[in-house]
PADREN-191425 format. One record per residue (C-alpha): residue in one letter; x, y, z. Coordinates in steps of 0.001 Angstrom, whole numbers, padded with zeros to 6 digits, always signed. Example, Ala and Ser with C-alpha at 12.3 -4.5 7.8 and 13.67 -1.06 7.14 Angstrom:
2
A+012300-004500+007800
S+013670-001060+007140
// end
This chain:
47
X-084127-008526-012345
X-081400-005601-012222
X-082561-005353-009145
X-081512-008539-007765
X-078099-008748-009906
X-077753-005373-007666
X-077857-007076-004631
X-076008-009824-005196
X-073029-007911-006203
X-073096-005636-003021
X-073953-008883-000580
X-070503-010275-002257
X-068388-006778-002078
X-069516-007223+001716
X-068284-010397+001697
X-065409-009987-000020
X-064572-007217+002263
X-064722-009136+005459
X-062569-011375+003920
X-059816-009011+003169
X-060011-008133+007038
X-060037-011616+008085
X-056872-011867+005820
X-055028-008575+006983
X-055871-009352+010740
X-054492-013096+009785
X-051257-011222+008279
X-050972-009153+011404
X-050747-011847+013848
X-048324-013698+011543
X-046245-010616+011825
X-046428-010327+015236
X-045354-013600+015484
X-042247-013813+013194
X-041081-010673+015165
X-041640-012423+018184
X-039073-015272+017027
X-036263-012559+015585
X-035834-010973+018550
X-035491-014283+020002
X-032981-015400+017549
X-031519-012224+017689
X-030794-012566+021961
X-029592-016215+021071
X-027163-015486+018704
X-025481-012416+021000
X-024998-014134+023990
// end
């Protein structure tokens, strides 16, 4: 039984884990993105 209560917790730290780099690769590209439109905005607004 221990055993199995065990397992299930690692299976879900895995889980959880590749969710956290689903999420930070997710916050990366939003990043990206965001910077992408300041410098646009920022070339906009000095000509």
């Amino acid at each position: 039984m221990s055993e199995n209560i065990n397992s299930n917790n690692i299976e879900n730290d895995e889980f959880n884990l590749i969710n956290e780099d689903s999420d930070y690769k997710d916050l990366i590209t939003k990043l990206v993105e965001i910077k992408s439109t300041i410098a646009l905005l920022e070339k906009t607004i000095s000509k």
